[in-house]
C-alpha positions as CSV (number, residue, x, y, z in Angstrom):
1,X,16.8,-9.8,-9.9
2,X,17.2,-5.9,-9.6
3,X,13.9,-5.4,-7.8
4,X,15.0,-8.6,-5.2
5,X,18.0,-7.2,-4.4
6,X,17.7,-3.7,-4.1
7,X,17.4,-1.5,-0.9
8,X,14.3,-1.1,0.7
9,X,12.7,2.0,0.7
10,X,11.7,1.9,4.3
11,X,13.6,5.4,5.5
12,X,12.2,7.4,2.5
13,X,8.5,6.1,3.7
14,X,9.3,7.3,7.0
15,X,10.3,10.5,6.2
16,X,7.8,11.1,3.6
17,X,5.3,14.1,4.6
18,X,2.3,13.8,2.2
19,X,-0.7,11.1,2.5
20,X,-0.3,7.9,1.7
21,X,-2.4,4.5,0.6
22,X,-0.8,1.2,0.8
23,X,-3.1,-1.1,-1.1
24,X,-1.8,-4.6,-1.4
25,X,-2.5,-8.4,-2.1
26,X,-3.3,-10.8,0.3
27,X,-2.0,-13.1,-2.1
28,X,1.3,-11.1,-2.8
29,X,3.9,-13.4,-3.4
30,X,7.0,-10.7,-4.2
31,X,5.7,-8.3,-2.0
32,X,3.7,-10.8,1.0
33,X,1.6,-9.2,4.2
34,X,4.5,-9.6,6.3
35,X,6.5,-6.7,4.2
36,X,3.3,-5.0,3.6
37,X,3.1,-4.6,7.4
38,X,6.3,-3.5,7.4
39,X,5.8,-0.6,4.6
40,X,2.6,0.5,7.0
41,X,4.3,0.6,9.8
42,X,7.6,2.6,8.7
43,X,4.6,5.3,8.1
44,X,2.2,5.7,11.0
45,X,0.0,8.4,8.9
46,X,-0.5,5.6,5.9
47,X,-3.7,4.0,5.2
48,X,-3.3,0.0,4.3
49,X,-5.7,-1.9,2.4
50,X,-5.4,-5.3,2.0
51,X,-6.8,-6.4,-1.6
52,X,-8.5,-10.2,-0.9
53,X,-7.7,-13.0,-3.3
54,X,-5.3,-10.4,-5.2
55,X,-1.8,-11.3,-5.9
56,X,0.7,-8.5,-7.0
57,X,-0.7,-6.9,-9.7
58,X,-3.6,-5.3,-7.8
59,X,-4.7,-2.7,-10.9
60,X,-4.9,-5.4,-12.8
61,X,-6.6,-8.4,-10.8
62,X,-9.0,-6.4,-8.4
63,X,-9.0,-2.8,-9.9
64,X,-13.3,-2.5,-8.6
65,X,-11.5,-3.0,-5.1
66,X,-8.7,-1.0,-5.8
67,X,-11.1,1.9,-7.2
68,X,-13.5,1.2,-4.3
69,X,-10.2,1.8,-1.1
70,X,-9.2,4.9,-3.6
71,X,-12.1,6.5,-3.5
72,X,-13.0,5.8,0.7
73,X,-9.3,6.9,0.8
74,X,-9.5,10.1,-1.1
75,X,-12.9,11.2,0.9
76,X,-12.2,10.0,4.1
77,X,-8.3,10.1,4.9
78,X,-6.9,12.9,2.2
79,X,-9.7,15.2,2.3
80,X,-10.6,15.4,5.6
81,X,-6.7,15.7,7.0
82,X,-6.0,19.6,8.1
């Protein structure tokens, strides 16, 4: 009930200066694409990777994928920013 009802953390996104990967479900049902969008779009400088046929627990369901959009986010996005 906490996590439904609590702020969103939209402003702090926005103002947050470091880099930063949204990797998500496609089959999110607490957290769906529409609010994923959202999250990526309160940060322009965030990378978002949509995890297909993963619900919410994407470490847990599709960690190969998750390791897989870590790792092209680490070399391509995080180490190659100035």
């Amino acid at each position: 009930a906490w996590a439904a009802t609590r702020p969103g953390g939209y402003d702090a996104l926005a103002a947050f200066k470091g880099p930063v990967l949204i990797a998500s479900g496609a089959q999110d049902p607490l957290c769906p694409p529409a609010l994923q969008q959202r999250m990526a779009a309160a940060q322009p400088a965030a990378h978002w990777r949509e995890i297909k046929r993963c619900g919410h627990f994407v470490p847990l369901e599709a960690s190969g994928q998750l390791n897989n959009a870590l790792r092209f986010w680490l070399n391509e996005a995080v180490y190659t920013t100035p």
